[in-house]
C-alpha positions in Angstrom: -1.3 25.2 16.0 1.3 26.4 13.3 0.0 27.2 9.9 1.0 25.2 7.0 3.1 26.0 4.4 2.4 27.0 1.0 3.3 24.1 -1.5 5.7 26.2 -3.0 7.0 26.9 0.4 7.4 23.5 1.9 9.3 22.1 -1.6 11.4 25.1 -0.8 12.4 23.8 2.5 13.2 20.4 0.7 15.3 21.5 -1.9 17.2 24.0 1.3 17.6 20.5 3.1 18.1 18.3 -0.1 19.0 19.7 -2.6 18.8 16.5 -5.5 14.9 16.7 -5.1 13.3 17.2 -7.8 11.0 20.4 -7.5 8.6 19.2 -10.1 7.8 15.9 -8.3 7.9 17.3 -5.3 5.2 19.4 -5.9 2.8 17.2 -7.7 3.5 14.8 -4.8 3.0 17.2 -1.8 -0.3 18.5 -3.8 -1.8 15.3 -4.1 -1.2 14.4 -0.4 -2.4 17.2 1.2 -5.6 17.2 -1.7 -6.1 13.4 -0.3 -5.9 14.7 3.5 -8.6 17.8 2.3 -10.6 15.3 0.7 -10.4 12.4 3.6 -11.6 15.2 6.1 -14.6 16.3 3.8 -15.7 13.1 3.0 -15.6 12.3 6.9 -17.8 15.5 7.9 -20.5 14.2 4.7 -20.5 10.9 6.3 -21.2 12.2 9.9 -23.9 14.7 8.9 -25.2 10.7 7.5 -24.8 9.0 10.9 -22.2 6.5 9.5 -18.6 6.4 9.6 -16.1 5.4 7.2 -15.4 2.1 8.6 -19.5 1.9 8.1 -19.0 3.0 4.6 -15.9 0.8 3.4 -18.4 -2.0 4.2 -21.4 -0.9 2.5 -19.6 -0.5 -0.4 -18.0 -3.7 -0.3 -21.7 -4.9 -0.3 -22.9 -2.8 -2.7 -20.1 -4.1 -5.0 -20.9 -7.8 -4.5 -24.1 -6.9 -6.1 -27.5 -8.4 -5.8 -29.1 -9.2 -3.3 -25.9 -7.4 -1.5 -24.7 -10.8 0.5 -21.4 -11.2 2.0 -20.3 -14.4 4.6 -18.1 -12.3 7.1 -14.5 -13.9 5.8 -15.1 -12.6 2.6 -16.1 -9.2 4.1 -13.2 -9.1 6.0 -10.8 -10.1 2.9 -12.5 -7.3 0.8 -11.7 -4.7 3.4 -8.2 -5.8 4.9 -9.6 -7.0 8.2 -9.1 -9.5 10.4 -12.4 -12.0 11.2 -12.4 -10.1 14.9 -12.3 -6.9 14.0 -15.4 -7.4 11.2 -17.5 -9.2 13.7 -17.1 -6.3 15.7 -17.7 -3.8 13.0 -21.0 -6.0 11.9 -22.1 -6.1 15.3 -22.4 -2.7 15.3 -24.0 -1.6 12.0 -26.5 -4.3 12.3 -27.7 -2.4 15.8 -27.8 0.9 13.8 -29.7 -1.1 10.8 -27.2 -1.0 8.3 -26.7 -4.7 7.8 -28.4 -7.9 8.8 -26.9 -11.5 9.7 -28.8 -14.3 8.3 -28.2 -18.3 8.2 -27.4 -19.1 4.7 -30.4 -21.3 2.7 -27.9 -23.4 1.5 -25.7 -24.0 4.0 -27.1 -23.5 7.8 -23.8 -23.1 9.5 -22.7 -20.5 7.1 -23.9 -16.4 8.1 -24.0 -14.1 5.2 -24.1 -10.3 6.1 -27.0 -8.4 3.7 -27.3 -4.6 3.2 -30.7 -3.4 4.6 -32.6 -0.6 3.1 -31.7 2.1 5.8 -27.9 0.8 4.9 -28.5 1.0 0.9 -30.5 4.7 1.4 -27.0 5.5 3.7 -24.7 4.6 0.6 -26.5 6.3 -2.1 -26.8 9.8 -0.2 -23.7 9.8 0.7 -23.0 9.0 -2.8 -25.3 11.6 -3.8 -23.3 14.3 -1.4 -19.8 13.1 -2.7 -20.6 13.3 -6.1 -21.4 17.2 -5.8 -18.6 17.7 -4.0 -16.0 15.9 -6.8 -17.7 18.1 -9.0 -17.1 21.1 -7.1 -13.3 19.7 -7.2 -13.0 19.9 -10.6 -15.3 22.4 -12.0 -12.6 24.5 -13.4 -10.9 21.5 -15.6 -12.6 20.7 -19.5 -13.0 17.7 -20.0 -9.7 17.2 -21.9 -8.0 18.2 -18.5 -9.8 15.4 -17.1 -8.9 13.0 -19.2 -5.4 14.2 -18.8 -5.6 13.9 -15.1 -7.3 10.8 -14.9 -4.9 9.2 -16.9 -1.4 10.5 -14.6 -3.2 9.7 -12.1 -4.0 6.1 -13.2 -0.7 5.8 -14.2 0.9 6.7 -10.6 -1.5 4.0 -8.9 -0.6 1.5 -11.3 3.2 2.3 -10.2 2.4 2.4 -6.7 0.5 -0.9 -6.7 3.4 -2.8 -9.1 5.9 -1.6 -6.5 3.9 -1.9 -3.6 1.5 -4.9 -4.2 0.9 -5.5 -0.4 0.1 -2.2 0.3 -3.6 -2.1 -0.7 -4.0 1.8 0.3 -3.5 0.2 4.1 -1.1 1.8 6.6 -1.5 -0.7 9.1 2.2 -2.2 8.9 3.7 1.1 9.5 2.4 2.2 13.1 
């Protein structure tokens, strides 16, 4: 396996093979992808020390975001995460054999299923919140907090770009395999 290059290195390369690029940019964007790539792998190796993954997590969040009593029906799990109805059922199928989420008949409406957070599931999402939150900390522990506000705010404004210019992306790659 070849080592990577050195930011500075790989914009190098880029302004060898194009020359219009803009080296500023280029750098601030090459950062932030390999930083999200860093931080995707960390987050991954906190969630498997937890015994979940992070197709387990994306859906305990989206329940823990719905709020009490942390009810979903399956369609409107599936919209929240960019799934289709198969591939949730699937998913649900197997966090509720690890214990992470029940199916129950809704009260209301017997034919309807709602999909609840359990306890073990809840415990899962706030340690793993627990470990991230030391770990973004770590991240930034060299920045005041006038550099965070700073960053926080590019960085706001980038999304915002990529999301007016990109509305169907939703931070999915699935269109472009």
């Amino acid at each position: 396996m070849s080592e990577e290059l050195a930011i500075s290195e790989q914009v190098a390369v880029y302004r060898r093979e194009f020359p219009d690029v803009d080296p500023q940019v280029e750098t601030i964007v090459s950062t932030l992808s390999r930083l999200a790539r860093r931080m995707s792998v960390a987050y991954g190796r906190h969630l498997t020390d937890l015994g979940i993954s992070q197709a387990d997590w994306e859906v305990l969040k989206a329940l823990i975001v719905a709020g009490s009593p942390y009810r979903l029906g399956p369609s409107d799990l599936a919209k929240r995460i960019g799934l289709t109805p198969a591939a949730m059922t699937h998913r649900v199928d197997r966090m509720e054999a690890a214990g992470l989420v029940t199916r129950t008949r809704d009260e209301k409406n017997r034919v309807r299923v709602n999909i609840g957070l359990t306890e073990l599931g809840r415990e899962k999402w706030l340690e793993s919140m627990r470990m991230a939150a030391v770990f973004e900390e770590s991240l930034l522990q060299d920045a005041d907090a006038e550099q965070r506000a700073q960053l926080a705010g590019a960085l706001g404004q980038m999304l915002r770009r990529v999301e007016q210019d990109q509305p169907d992306a939703l931070g999915r790659c699935d269109d472009l395999d």
